[in-house]
N, C-alpha and C positions, 0 to 999 in steps of 0.2 A: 534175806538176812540183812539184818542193818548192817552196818559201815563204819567203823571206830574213828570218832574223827578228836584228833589230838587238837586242840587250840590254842596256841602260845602267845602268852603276849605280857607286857611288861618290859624288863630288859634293864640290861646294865647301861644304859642310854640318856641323854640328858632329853630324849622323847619319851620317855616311860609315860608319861600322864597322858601321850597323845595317843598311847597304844591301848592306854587302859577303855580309853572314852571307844577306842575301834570295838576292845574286847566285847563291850558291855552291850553296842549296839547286834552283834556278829553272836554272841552265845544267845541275846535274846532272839534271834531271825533265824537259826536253823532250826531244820524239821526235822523234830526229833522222834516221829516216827522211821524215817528212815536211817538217821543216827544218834548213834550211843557216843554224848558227845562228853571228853576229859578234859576241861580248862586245865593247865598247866601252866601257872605263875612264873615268873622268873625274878627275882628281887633287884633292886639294883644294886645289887651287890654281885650277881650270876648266880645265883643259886634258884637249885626247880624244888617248887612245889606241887602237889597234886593230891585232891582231896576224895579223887574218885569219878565215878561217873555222873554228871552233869542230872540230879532228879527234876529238878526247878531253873528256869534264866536266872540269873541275878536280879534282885531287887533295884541294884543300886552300885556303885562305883563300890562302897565299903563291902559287897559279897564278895568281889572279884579276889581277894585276897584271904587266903585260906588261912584257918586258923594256925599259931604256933606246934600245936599239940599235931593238927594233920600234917607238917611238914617233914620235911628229911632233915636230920641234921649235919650238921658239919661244915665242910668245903664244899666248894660247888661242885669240884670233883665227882664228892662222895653223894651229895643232892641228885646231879643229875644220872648217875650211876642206880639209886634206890628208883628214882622215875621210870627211868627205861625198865628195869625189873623187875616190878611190881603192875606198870601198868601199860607197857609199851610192846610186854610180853601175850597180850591177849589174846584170845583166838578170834579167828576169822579178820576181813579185810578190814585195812588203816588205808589211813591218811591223817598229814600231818597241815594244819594248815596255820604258816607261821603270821603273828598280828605284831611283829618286832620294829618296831620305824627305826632308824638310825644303828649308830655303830650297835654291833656285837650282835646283830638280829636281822636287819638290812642291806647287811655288806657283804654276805656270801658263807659268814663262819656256821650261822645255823645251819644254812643249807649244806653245808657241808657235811657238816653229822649227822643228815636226814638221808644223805648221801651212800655214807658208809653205812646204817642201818636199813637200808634200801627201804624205804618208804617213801610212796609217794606223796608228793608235795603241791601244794599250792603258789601260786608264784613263778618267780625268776631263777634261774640253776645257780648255781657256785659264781659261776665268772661273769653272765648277765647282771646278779644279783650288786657283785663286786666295781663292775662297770659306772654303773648307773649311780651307786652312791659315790663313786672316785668322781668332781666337779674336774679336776684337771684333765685325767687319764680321759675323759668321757669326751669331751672337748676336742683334744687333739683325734680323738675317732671318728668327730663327728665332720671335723675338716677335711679329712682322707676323702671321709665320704663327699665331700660336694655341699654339707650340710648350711649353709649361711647361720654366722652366730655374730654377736656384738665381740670386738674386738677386747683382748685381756691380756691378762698378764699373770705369771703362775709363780710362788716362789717358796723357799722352806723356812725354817725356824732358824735354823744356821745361817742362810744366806740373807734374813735378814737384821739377826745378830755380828755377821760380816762385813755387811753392806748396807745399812740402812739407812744414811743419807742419798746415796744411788741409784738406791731401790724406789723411793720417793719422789726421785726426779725426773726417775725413768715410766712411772706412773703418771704426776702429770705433765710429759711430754706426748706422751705414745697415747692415752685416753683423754688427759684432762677430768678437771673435774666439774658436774658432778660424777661421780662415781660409784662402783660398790663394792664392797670386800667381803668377800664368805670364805668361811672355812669349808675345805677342800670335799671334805665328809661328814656333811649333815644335812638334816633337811627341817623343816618348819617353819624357816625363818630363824633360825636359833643362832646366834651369833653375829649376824650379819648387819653390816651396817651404809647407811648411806650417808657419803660423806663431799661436806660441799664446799671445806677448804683445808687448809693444808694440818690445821689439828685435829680435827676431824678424821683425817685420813690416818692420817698418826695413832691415835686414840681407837679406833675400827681397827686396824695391823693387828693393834696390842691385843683388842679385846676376841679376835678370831684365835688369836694363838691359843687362848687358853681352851679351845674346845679343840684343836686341832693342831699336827704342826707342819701343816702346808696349806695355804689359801690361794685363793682365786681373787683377782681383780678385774670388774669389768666396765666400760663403759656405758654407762645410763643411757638407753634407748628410750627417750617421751612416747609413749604412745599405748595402747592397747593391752592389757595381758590377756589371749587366749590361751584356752588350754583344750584338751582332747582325751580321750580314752580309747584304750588300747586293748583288744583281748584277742589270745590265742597263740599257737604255738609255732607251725610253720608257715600258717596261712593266717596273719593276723586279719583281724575286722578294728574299723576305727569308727567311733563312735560322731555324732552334729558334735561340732564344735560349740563349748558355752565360754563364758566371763561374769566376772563376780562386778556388781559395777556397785562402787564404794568411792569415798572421797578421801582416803587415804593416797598423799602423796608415795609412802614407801610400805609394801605392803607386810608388815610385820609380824611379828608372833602374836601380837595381840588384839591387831588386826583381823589376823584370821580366823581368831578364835576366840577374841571377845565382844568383838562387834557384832551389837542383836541388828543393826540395819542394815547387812549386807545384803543383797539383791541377786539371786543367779538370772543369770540369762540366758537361755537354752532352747533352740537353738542362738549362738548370738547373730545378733544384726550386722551382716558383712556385707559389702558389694560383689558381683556377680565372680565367680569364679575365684574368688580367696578365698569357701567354704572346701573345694575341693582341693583347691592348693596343699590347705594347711592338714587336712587329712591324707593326701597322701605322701606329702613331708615328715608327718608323723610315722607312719609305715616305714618309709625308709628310716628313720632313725631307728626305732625299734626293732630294725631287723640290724643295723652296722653296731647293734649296742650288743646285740645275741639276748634281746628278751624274751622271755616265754612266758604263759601264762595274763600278767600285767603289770602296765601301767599309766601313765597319765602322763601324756606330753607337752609341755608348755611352750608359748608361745610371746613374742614381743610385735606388733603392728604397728610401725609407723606411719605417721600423717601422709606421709610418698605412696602405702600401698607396700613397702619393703618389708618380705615375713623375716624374724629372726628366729631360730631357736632358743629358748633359755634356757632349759634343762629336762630331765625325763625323771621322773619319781616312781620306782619301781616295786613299791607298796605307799600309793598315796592315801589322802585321807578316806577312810573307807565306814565313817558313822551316815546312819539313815539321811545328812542332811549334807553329804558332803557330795563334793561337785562328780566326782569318779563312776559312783551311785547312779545320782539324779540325771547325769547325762546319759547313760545308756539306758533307763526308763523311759527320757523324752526322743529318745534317738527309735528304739522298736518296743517300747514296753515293758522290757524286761522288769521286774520288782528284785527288788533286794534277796528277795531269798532263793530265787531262781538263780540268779547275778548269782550268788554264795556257789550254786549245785553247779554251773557252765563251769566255773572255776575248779573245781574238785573233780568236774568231768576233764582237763585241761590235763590236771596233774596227772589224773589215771593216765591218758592218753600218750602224754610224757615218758612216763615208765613203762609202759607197755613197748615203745618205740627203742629206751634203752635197752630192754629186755633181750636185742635182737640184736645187740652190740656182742661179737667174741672176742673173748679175754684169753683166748689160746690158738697158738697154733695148727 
């Protein structure tokens, strides 16, 4: 018997178009004989759409979004209230497999409600999921742990409305610059700036806040960005280490997704014994972070040979040509649509384990 597999993606998110592009590669790669697959839209506004069961992939970014007349109306309340009842109600086995990057999709609130509807999921749980998009909360966890990171500075919307000649001085004092400023929960490159004097820094502050109201400041490490993939739940597996090699000084939103010359390198070219380092650096983060299922752990390598951690992305970019993909194909084969089934075997396996959790005395 097939397998009802729910697919979310869109979002109330300033990544919506980056979920879409995951959507359209992911609705086109499952095997749909084995699943009865339901795209479910999310607008950015939070409202669910769902047009039924999946007959055809999408043609094109424009399918992905269901028509006005297939939708729910109202509040997203009452939207995602008609979705769960209409089609979340179906018989035989679910899964829900969320494609949400950024806030309200990535940060643990979906999986939350996938939670309470006991369904199993694709991904990272409630407070993994929440982890991993926090850049501050993530950071001081990953210090506890032993983890080496570029030195920062963390601070809020108030305390730099309080303090913000201070806050500025205490930046470049304790970092100098160059530098870089992200907001505290997002990912893409979306907000982030590099900044190499002191208006710049200024100008970065201001322009993080609007997507957030806590940021990250860190010190500019020259060297290397590796990255890694991640899968599984108590016993992760970590994937050859790759880098995208590009001539971009600061590696930005548009960088990573509109640059047709980017180059992956897979596995990358490292000297003896940094391939295993950085994989099993990756492992311990991913387990002091509580991920499950995946993600994608990045990397800083300086000219010294000194690995940094940069951060962990725990729905990274996940279309046919993204590095998350491509490197566990060149790591043992795996193809994209196998990659999809490991993953949803991941969630089963997940639930099953809950299963055995007692709620009573």
């Amino acid at each position: 018997m097939k397998i009802n597999l729910f697919v979310l993606y869109g979002g109330k998110s300033v990544e919506h178009e980056v979920s879409l592009k995951t959507a359209l590669t992911v609705l086109g790669s499952v095997d749909q004989s084995k699943f009865d697959v339901y795209p479910v839209y999310i607008t950015r506004e939070g409202q669910w759409r769902c047009a039924g069961l999946q007959e055809q992939p999408p043609a094109g970014m424009e399918n992905l979004v269901p028509k006005r007349e297939d939708a729910a109306p109202g509040q997203a309340s009452e939207s995602i209230g008609n979705v769960l009842l209409r089609y979340f109600s179906v018989e035989g086995k679910k899964a829900a497999l969320p494609l949400l990057h950024g806030s309200n999709g990535e940060d643990g609130t979906v999986q939350g409600l996938l939670e309470l509807l006991d369904i199993p999921y694709v991904g990272n749980g409630v407070l993994g999921a929440a982890l991993t998009l926090d850049k501050d909360v993530s950071k001081r966890l990953l210090e506890q742990a032993g983890i080496r990171q570029t030195r920062y500075i963390s601070f809020g919307l108030g305390e730099w409305l309080e303090q913000g000649p201070a806050l500025m001085e205490r930046v470049q004092r304790e970092l100098g610059l160059p530098c870089y400023v992200k907001p505290a929960t997002l990912g893409s490159s979306i907000g982030i700036s590099r900044c190499e004097n002191v208006r710049q820094l200024s100008e970065g502050i201001e322009e993080a806040f609007r997507y957030d109201r806590r940021l990250v400041v860190e010190r500019e490490i020259p060297g290397r960005e590796i990255q890694v993939a991640v899968m599984g739940n108590d016993r992760p597996i970590a994937s050859m280490p790759g880098e995208f090699i590009h001539r971009h000084r600061f590696f930005d939103f548009e960088s990573k997704y509109m640059d047709k010359e980017l180059v992956m390198s897979i596995p990358a070219e490292l000297p003896e014994g940094v391939t295993a380092r950085i994989r099993g650096t990756a492992l311990r983060a991913y387990r002091a972070l509580c991920c499950s299922g995946l993600a994608r752990v990045d990397f800083f390598l300086d000219a010294e040979g000194e690995l940094y951690l940069n951060e962990i992305n725990a729905l990274p970019g996940f279309t046919g040509t993204s590095m998350y993909p491509v490197m566990w194909e060149r790591t043992d084969g795996t193809t994209y649509s196998e990659l999809i089934e490991k993953l949803i075997d991941y969630a089963f396996m997940r639930h099953a384990e809950k299963e055995t959790i007692r709620y009573t005395r």
